[in-house]
MOPAC internal coordinates of N, CA, C and O (Angstrom, degrees):
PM7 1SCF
backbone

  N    0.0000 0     0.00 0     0.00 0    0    0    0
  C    1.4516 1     0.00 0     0.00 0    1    0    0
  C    1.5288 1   109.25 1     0.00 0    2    1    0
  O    1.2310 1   118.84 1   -29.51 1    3    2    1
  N    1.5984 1   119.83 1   150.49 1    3    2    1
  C    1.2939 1   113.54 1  -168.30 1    5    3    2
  C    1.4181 1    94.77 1  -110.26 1    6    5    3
  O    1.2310 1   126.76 1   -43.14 1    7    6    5
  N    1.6378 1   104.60 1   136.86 1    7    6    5
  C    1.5786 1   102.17 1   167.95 1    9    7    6
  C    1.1907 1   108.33 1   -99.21 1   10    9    7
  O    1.2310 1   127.90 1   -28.69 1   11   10    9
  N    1.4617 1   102.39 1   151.31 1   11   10    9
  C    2.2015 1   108.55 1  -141.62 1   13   11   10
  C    1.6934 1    76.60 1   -96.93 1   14   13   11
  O    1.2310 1   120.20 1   151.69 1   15   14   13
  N    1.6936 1   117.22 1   -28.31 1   15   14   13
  C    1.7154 1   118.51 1  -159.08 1   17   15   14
  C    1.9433 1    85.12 1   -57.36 1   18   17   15
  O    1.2310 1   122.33 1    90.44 1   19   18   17
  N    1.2604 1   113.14 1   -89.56 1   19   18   17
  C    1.6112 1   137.79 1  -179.27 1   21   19   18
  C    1.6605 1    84.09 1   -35.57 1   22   21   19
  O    1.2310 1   103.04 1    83.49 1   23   22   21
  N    1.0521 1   148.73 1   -96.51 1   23   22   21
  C    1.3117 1   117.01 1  -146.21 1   25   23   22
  C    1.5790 1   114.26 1   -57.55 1   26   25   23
  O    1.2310 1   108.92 1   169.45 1   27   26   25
  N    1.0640 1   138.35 1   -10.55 1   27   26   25
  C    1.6079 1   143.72 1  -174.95 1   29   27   26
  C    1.7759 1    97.77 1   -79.66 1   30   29   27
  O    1.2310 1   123.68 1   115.04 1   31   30   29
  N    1.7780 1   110.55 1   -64.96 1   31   30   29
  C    1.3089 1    96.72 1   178.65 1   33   31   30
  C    1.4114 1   117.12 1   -44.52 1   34   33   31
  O    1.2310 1   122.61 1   118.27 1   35   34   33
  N    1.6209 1   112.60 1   -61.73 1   35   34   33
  C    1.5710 1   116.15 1  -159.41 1   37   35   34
  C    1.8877 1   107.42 1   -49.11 1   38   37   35
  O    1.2310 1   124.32 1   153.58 1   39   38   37
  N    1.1090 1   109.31 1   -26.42 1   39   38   37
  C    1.7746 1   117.70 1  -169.81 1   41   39   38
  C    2.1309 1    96.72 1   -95.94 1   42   41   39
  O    1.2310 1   122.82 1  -178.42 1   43   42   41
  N    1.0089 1   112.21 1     1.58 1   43   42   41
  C    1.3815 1   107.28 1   162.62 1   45   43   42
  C    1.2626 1    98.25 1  -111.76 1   46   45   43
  O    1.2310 1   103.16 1   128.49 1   47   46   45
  N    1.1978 1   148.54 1   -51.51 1   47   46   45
  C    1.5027 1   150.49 1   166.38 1   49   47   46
  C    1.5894 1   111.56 1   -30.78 1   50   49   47
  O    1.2310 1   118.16 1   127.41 1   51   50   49
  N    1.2436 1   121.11 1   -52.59 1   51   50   49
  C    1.3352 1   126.04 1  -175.73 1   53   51   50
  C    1.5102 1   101.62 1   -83.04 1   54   53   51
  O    1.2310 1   117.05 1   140.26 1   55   54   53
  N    1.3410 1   123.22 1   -39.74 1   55   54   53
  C    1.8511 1   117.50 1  -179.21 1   57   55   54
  C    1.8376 1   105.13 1   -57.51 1   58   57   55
  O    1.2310 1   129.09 1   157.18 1   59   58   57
  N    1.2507 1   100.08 1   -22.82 1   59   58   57
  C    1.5997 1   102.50 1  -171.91 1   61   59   58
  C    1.0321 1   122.72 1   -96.78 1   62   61   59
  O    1.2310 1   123.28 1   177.31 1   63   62   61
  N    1.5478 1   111.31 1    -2.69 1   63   62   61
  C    1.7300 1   135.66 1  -172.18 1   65   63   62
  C    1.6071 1    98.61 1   -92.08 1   66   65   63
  O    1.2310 1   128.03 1   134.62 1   67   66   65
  N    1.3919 1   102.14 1   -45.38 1   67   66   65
  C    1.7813 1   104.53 1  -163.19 1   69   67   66
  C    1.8101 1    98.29 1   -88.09 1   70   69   67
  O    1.2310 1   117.32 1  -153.48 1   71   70   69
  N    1.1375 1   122.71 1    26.52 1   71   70   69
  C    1.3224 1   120.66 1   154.91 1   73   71   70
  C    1.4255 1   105.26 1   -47.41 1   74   73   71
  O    1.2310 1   133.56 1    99.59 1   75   74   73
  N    1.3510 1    91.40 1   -80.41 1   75   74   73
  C    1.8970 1   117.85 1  -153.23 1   77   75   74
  C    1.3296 1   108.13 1   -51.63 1   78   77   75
  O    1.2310 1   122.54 1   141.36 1   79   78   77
  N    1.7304 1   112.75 1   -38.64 1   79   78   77
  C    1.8195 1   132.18 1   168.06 1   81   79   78
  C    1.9372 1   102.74 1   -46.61 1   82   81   79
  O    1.2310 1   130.38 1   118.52 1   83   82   81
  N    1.1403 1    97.59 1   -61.48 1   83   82   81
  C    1.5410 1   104.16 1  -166.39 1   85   83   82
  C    1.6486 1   110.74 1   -68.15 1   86   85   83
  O    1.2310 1   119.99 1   150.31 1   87   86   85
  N    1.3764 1   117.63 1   -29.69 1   87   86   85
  C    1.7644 1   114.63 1   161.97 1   89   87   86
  C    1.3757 1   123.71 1  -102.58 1   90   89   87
  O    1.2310 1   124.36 1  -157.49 1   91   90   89
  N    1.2579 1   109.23 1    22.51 1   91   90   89
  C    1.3963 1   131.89 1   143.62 1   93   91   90
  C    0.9691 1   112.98 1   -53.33 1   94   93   91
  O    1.2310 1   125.54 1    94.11 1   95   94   93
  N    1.5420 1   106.97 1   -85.89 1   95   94   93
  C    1.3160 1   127.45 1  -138.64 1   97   95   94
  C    1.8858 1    97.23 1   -83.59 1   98   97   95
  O    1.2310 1   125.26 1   150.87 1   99   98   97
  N    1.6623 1   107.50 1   -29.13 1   99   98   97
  C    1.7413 1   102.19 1  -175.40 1  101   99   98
  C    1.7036 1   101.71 1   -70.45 1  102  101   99
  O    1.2310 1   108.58 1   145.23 1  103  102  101
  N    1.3854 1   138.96 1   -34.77 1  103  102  101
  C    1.4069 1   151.62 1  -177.91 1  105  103  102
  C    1.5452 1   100.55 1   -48.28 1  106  105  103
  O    1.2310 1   124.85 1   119.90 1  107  106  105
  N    1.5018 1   108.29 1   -60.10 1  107  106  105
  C    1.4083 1   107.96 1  -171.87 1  109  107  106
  C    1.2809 1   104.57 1   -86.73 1  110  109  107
  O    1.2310 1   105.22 1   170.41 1  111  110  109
  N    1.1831 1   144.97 1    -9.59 1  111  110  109
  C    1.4731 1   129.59 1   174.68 1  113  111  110
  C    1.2215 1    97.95 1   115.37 1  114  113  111
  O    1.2310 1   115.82 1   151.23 1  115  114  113
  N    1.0478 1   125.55 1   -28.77 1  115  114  113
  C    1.8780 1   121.55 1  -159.82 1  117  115  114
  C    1.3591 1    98.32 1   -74.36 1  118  117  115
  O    1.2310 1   125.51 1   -15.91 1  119  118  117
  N    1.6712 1   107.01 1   164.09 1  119  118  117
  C    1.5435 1   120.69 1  -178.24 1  121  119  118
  C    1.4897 1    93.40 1   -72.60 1  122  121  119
  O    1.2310 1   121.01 1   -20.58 1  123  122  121
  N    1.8653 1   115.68 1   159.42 1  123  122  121
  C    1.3870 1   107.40 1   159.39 1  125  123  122
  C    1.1092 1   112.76 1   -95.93 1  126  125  123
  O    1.2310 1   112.02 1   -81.10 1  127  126  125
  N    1.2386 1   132.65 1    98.90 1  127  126  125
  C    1.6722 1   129.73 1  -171.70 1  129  127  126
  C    1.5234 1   101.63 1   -93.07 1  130  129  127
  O    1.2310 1   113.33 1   114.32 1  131  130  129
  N    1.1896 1   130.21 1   -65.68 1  131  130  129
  C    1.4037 1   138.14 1   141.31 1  133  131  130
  C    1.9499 1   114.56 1    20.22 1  134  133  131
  O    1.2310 1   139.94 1    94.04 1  135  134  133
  N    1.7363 1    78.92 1   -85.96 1  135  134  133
  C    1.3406 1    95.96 1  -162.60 1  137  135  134
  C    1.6674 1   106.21 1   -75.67 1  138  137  135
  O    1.2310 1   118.14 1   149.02 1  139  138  137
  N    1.2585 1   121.15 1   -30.98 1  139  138  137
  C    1.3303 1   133.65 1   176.72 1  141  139  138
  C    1.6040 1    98.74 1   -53.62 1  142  141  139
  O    1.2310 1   114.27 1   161.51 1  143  142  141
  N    1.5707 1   128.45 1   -18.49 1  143  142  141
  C    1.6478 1   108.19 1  -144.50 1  145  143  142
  C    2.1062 1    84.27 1  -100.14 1  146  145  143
  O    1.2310 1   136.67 1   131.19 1  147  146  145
  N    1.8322 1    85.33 1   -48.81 1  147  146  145
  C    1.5814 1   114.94 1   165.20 1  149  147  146
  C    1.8663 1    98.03 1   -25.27 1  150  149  147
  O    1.2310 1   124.33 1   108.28 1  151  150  149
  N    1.3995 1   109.29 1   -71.72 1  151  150  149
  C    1.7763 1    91.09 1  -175.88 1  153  151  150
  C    1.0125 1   139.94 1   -71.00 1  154  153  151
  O    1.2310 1   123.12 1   154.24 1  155  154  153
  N    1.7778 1   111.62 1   -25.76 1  155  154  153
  C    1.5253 1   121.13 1   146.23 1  157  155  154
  C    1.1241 1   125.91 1   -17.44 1  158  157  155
  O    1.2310 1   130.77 1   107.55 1  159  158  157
  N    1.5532 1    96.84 1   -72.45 1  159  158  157
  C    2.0299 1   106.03 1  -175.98 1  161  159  158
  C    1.8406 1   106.05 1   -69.05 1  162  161  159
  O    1.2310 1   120.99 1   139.30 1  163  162  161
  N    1.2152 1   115.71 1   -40.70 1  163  162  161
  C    1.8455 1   106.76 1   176.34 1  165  163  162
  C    1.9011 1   107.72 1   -53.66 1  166  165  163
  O    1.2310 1   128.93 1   138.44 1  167  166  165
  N    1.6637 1   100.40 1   -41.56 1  167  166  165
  C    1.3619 1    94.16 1   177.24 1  169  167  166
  C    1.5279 1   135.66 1   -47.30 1  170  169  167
  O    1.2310 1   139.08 1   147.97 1  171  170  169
  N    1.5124 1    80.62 1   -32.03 1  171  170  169
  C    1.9838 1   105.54 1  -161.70 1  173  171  170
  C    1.4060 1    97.72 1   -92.54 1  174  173  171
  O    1.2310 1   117.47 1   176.57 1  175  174  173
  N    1.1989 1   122.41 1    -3.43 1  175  174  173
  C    1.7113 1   118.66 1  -175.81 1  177  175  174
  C    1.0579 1    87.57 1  -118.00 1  178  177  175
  O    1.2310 1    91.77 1   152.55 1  179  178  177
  N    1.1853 1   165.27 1   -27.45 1  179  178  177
  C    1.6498 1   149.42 1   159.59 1  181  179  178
  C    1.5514 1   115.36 1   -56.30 1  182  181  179
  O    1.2310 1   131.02 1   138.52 1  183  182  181
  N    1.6415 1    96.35 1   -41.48 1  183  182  181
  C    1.5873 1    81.19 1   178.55 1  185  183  182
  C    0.9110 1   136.66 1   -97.67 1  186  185  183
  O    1.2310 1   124.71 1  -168.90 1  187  186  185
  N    1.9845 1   108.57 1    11.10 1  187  186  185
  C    1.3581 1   119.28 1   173.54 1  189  187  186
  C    1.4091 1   104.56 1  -115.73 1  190  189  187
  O    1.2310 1   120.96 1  -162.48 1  191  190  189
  N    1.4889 1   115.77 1    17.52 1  191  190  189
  C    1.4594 1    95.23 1   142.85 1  193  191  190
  C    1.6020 1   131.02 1  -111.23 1  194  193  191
  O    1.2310 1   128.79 1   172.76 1  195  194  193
  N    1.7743 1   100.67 1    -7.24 1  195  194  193
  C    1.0885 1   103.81 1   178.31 1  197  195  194
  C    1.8088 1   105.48 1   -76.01 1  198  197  195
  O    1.2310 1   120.54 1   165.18 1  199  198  197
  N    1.3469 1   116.57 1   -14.82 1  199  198  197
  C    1.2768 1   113.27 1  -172.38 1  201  199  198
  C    1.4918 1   103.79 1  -102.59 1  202  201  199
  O    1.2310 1   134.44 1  -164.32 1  203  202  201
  N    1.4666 1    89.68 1    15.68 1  203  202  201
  C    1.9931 1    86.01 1   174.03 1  205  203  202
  C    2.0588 1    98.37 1  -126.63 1  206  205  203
  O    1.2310 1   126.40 1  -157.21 1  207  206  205
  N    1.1982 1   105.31 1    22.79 1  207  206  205
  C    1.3712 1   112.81 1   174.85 1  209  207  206
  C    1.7189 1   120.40 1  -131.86 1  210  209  207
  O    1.2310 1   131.39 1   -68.61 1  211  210  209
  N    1.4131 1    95.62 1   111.39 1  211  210  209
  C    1.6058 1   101.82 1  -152.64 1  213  211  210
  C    1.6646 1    94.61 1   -52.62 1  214  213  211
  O    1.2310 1   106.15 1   114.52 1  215  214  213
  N    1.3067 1   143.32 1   -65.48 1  215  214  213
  C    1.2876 1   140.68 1  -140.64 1  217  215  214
  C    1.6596 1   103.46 1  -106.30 1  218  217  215
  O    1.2310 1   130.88 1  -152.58 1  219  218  217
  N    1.0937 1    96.61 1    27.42 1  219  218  217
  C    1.6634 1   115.57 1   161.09 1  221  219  218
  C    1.6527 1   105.67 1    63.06 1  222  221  219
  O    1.2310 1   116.55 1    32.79 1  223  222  221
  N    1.4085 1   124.16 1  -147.21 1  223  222  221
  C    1.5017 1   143.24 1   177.25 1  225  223  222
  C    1.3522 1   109.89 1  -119.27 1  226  225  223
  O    1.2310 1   126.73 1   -17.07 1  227  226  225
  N    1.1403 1   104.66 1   162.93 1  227  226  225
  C    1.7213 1   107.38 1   163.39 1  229  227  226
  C    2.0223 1    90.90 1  -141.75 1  230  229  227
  O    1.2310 1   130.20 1   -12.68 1  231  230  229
  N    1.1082 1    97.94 1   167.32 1  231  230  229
  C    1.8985 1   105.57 1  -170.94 1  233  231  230
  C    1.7728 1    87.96 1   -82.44 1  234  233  231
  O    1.2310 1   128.89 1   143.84 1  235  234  233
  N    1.0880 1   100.47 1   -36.16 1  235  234  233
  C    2.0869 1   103.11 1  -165.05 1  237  235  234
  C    1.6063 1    84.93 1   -65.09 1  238  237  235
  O    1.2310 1   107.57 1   136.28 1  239  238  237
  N    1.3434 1   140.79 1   -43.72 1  239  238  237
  C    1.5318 1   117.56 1   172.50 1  241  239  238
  C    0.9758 1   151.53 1   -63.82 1  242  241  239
  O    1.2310 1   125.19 1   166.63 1  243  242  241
  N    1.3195 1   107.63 1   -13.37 1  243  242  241
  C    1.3202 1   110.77 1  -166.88 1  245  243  242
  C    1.6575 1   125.48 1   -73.40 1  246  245  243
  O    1.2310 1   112.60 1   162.12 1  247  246  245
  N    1.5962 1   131.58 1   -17.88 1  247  246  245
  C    1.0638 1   145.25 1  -165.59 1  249  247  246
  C    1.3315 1    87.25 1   -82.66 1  250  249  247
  O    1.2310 1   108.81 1   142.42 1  251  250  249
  N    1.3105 1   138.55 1   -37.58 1  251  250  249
  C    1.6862 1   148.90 1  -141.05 1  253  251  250
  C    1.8743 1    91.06 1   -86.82 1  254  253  251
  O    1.2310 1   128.69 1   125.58 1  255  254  253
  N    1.8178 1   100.86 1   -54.42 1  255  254  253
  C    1.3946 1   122.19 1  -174.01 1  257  255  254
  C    1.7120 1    96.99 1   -46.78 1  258  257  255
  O    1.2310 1   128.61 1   102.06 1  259  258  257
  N    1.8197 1   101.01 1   -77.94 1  259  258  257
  C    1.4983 1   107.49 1   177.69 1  261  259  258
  C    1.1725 1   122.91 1   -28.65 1  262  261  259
  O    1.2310 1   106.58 1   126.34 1  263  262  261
  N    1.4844 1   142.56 1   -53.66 1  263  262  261
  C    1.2006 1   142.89 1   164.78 1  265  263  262
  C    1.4355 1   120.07 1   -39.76 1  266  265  263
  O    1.2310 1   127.67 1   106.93 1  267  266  265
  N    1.2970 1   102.83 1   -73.07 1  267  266  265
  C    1.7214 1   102.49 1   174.53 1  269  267  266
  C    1.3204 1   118.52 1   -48.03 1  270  269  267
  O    1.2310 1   116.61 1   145.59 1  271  270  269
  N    1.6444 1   124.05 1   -34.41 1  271  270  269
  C    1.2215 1   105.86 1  -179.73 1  273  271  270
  C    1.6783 1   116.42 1   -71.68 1  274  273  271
  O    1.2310 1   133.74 1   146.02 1  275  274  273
  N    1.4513 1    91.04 1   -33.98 1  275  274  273
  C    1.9068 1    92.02 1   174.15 1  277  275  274
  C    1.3212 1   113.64 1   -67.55 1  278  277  275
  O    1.2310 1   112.78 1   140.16 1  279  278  277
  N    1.4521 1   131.24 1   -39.84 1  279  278  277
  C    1.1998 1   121.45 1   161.93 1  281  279  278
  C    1.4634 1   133.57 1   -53.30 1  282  281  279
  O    1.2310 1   126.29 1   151.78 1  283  282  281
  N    1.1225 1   105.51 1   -28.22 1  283  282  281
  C    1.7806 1   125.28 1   173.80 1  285  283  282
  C    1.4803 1    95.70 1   -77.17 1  286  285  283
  O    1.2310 1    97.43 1   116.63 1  287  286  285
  N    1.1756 1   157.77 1   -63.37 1  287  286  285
  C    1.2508 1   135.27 1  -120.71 1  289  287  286
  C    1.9908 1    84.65 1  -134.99 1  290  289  287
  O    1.2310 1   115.92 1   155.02 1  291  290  289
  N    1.3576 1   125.36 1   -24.98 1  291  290  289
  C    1.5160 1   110.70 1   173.61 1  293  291  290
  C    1.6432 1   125.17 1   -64.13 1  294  293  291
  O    1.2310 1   125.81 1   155.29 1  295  294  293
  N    1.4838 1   106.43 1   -24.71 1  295  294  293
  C    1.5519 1   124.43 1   172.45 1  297  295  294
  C    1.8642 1   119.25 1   -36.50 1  298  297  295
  O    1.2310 1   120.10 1   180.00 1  299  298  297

């Protein structure tokens, strides 16, 4: 079974990772292939957990979500 909480953090964790990848790579000229793949997969884990969570998200939750999952899984 997929937990929609842990896949939502990990796909905000990684959207916030491929910042630094993506103004990397535009500074020096290079393509962002990297960071482009990086938002793919954050994309695809947001929307398969919001589509694996019957009563959806709200934006005011998510800090509440983040916590519990770090509290749940740092133990």
């Amino acid at each position: 079974m997929v937990d929609p909480d842990l896949f939502l953090a990990i796909g905000i964790i990684l959207g916030v990772l491929t910042i630094p990848s993506l103004l990397s790579a535009w500074t020096d000229g290079r393509v962002p292939r990297f960071g482009a793949i990086m938002v793919l997969v954050a994309v695809i884990m947001v929307a398969v957990a919001a589509k694996n969570k019957p009563t959806g998200y709200k934006i005011s939750d998510v800090p509440t979500i983040m916590l519990n999952v770090v509290s749940r899984y740092v133990n």
